[in-house]
N, C-alpha and C positions, 0 to 999 in steps of 0.2 A: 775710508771711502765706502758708499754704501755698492753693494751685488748690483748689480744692474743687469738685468736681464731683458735682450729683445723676444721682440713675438716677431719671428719672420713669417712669411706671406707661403702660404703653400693651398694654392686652387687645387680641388680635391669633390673628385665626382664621387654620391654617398654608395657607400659600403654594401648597405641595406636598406629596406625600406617595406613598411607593408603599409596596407590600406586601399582607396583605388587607386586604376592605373592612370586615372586624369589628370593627378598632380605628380609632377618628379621636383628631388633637388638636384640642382643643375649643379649647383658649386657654392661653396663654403670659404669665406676667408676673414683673416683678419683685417681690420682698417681698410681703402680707400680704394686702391693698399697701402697701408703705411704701416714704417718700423717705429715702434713704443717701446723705450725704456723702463720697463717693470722698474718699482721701487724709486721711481721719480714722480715727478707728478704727472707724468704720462702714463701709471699706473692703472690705469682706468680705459680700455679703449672698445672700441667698435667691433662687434664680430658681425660680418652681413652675412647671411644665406640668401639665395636666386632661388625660388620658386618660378617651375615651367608649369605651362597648361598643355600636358600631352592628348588630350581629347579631342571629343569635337563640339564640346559647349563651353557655355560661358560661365568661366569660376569669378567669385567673390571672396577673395580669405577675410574672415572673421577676425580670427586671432590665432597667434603662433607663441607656442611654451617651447622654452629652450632651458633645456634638464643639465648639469653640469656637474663635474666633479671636484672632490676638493682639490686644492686649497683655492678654486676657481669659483668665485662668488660674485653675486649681482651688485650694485650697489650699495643697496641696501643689508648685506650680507644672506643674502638669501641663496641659497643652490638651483633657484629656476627664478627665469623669468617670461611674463606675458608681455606681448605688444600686440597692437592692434596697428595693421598697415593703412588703414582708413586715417588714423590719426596722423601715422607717420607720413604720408606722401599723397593724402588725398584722393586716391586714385586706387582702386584695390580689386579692381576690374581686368582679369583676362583671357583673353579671345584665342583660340586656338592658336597653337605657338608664342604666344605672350609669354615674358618673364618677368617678374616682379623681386624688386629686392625691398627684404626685412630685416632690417639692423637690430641688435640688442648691444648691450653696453655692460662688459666683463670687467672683473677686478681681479688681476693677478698679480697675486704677492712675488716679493721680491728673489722669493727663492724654489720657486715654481717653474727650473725648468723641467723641461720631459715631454712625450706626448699625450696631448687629452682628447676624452670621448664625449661625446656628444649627445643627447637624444633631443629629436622636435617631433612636435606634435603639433598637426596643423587641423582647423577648422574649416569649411569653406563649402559655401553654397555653390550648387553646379546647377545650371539649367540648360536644358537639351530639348530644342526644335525638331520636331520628324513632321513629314508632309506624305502624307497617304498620296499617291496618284486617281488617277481619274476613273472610274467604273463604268464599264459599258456592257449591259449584257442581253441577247436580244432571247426573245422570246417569241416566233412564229414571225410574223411581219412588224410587232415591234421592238423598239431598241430602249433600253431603260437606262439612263446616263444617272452618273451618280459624278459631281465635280471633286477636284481634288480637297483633302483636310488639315489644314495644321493643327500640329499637338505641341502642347509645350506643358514639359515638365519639369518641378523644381527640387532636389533632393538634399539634405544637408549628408555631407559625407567627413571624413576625418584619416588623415596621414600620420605615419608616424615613419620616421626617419632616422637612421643613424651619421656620425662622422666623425673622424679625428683630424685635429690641430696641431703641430707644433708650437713650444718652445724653446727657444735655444740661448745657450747662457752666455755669448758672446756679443757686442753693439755690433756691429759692422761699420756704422760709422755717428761722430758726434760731432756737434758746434760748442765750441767757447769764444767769449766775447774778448774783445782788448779794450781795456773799460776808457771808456768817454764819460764826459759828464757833457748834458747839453745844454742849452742857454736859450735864453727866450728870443724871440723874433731873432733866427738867427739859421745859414746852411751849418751842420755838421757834417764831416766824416764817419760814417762806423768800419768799424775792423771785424772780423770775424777769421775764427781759425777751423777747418773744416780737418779731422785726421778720421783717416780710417784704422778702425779701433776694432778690425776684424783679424781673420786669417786669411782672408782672401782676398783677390782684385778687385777693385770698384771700379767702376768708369764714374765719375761725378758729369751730369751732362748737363742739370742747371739750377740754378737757385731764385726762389719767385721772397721776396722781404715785403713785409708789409706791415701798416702800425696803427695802433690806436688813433690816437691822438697827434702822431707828425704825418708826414706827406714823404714818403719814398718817393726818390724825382726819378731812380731806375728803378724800378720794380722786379723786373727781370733781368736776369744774367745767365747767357749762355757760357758754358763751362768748357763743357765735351772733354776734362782731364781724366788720365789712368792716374789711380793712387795706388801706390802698393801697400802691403802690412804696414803701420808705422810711420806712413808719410802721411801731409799737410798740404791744406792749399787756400791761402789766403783771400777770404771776399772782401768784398767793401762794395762801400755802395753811399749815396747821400743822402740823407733827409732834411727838408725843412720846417724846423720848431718854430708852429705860429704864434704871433706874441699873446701875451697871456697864461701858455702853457704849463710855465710852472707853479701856478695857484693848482695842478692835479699832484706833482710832487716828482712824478716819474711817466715815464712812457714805455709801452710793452712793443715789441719789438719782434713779431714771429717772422722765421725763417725757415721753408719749406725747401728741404733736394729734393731732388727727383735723380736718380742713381741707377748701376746697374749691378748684377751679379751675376754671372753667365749671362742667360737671357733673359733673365728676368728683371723687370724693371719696378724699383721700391721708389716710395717717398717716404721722408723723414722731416718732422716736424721738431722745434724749438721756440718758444716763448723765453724771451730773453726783455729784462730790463735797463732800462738805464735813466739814471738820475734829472730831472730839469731844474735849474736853478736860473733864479732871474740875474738881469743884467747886473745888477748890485752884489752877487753873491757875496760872501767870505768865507767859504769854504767851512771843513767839518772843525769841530771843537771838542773834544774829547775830556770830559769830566769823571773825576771819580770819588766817590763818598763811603761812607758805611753809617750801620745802624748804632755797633759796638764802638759806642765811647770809653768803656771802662774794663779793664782786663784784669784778671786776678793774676797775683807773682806768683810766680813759680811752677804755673800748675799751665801743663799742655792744653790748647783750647786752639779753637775753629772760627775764625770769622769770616763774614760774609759781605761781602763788595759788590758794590752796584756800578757798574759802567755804561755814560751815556754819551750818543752822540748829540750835544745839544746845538750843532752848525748847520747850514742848511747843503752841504752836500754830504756824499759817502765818503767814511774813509776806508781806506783796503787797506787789508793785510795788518790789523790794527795785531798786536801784542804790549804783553804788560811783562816786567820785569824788574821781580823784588828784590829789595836786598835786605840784610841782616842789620838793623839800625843801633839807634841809643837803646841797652838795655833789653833788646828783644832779640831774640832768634827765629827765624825761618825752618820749619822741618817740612820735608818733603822739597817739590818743584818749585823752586821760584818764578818760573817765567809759563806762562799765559798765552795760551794763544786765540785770537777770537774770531781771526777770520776781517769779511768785508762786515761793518756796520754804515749801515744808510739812516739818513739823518731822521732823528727821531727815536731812532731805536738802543733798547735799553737789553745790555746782559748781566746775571747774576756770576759770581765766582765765589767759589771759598778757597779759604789759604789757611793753614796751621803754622800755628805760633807758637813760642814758650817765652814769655815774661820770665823776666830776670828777679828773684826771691826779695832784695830786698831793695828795689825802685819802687820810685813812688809815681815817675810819669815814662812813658815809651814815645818811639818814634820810630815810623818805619816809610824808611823810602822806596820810594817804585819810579820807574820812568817810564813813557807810552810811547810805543814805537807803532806810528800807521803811514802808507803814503796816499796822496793828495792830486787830485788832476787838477792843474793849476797852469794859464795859458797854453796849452796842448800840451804840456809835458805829464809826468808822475815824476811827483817833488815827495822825497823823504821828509819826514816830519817828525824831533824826538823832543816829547818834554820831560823834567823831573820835577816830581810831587814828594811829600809828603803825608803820612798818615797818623796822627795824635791822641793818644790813648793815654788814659789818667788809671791810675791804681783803683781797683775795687777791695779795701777792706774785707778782712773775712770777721764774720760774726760768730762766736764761739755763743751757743745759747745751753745754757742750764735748767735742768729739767728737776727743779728737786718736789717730790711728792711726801706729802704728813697725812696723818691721820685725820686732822680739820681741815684742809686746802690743798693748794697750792702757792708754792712762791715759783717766779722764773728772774733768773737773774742773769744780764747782758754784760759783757764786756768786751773787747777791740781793739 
């Protein structure tokens, strides 16, 4: 199974900072806040910085460079990135005591825990309003009045800031699914298994489900449960599949906690699928072929097997399991394993063989072992197959060289 490593949340006023005193960072964090799975496809998440306006004019941030270290990279694998907060939130105007958040968007590899540093570098127009008072100054019996003046001035000025992040190599806590398959114009149940996958207590206090393509009829669920190390606590919730649905094939299925850890309070996100198949299904079909029709005797060789689901749902927990047939042997693992295949999807395998010296045809059998959601249950499902290999001939070729030519001579 792969490292998984979270980014826990740690609000963190900066270190350092020079430049002027007009702008501060307020606080630094990852996600939302939310905990991200390095090494999954939550791989990729949000860090925000809070820019304060400590002055007394009006800032504009232009644009903000977020400097980083390895093996913490932008998307694009770059070690810094620009954003412009005009782009991002439209609004990039602030007024004495304003805070403005600017998100960027990190890539940490799967094995990146530890703490990282930081540097930003901010841009930002400041404009500052002064108002002279009024002049009055007399002169023998006259008074010469001078009215009040405003002054506005505009200066581009630039920040530079440090900070550090954690990450920590432990999830605190994960969602798996209890697989459903859904059905067109149709109410479902979904199951979900919530464990905390930390060291420490959670309080789980609620879960918000939401979906592409179905209609969550609860969307929310208050929880308010203690999990300890190593315990579970089952959601559920209903959706309904409107008809038509499954001409998309599948539906994505995010499911948001909201958690505690002492006092501090995390969300944690999951996109989860699950299969749509219309009112007619027949469930998944499991095929298997190869390329290699012909195998030479006696001599160890590799072939390579293509496995498809060609049925219109998924099958789970599909395995293959060879055995030693007419005239062949098996070396190395006979048995396979492939995991869930969703219909449609195709995986490659190789298996080593030794053809027996003096056959002329092989055979080698396998059986499929996957199970099936079939009227709400998970039905077992085992076939046995067959795989048919013809003798490949060796060609003995003769190479004889003369002084006028060449002869080459065949035989078999």
């Amino acid at each position: 199974r792969n490292l998984y490593v979270v980014i826990a949340i740690f609000l963190l006023v900066p270190v350092f900072y020079v430049g002027a005193d007009d702008l501060s960072l307020a606080s630094a964090r990852w996600g939302t806040p939310t905990e991200i799975s390095s090494g999954d496809a939550g791989s990729t998440t949000p860090l925000t910085v809070f820019l304060m306006n400590n002055g007394n004019g009006n800032i504009a941030v232009i644009n903000a460079t977020l400097y980083m270290q390895e093996p913490l990279s932008s998307p694009q694998g770059d070690r810094q990135e620009v954003v412009y907060p005009k782009i991002q939130i439209q609004n990039n105007q602030l007024k004495p005591g304003d805070v403005i958040p600017v998100t960027f968007t990190v890539n940490i590899p799967s094995y990146a825990a530890g703490m990282y540093n930081f540097s930003l570098v901010v841009h930002y127009n400041i404009t500052r309003t002064s108002t002279a008072p009024p002049v009055y100054v007399q002169t023998g019996s006259t008074v010469l009045y001078s009215p009040s003046t405003t002054v506005t001035t505009s200066s581009l000025e630039k920040a530079s800031f440090r900070f550090s992040l954690p990450v920590s190599q432990k999830p605190s806590i994960k969602v798996d699914r209890i697989w459903t398959v859904l059905e067109d114009n149709s109410v479902a149940e979904l199951n979900f298994i919530i464990t905390n996958s930390g060291d420490r207590e959670i309080k789980l206090q609620s879960a918000t489900v939401s979906g592409d393509i179905v209609q969550v009829l609860n969307p929310t669920i208050y929880i308010n449960e203690w999990l300890q190390p190593g315990s579970y606590y089952r959601l559920k919730t209903r959706v309904n599949v409107p008809k038509g649905a499954s001409s998309n094939g599948y539906a994505l299925v995010t499911v948001t906690l909201s958690y505690a850890i002492g006092t501090t309070v995390l969300q944690k996100s999951e996109v989860i699928r699950f299969d749509i198949v219309g009112s007619g299904a027949t469930g998944p079909e499991i095929t298997v072929d190869t390329n290699s029709t012909s195998l030479i005797p006696g001599k160890k060789q590799r072939i390579e097997i293509s496995v498809r689901n060609v049925g219109d749902q998924t099958a789970e927990r599909v395995k293959l399991v060879f055995q030693s047939g007419k005239n062949i042997m098996i070396l190395g693992s006979s048995s396979i394993y492939l995991g869930d295949m969703p219909k449609g999807s195709e995986r490659k395998v190789c298996l080593d063989v030794l053809p027996s010296s003096d056959a002329s045809d092989f055979m080698l059998p396998l059986s499929i072992e996957y199970t099936r959601f079939y009227e709400g249950e998970h039905v077992s499902v085992q076939k046995q197959l067959s795989l048919g290999f013809s003798a490949l001939k060796r060609a003995e070729i003769e190479i004889v060289s003369a002084r006028q030519g060449m002869s080459i001579a065949f035989s078999g």
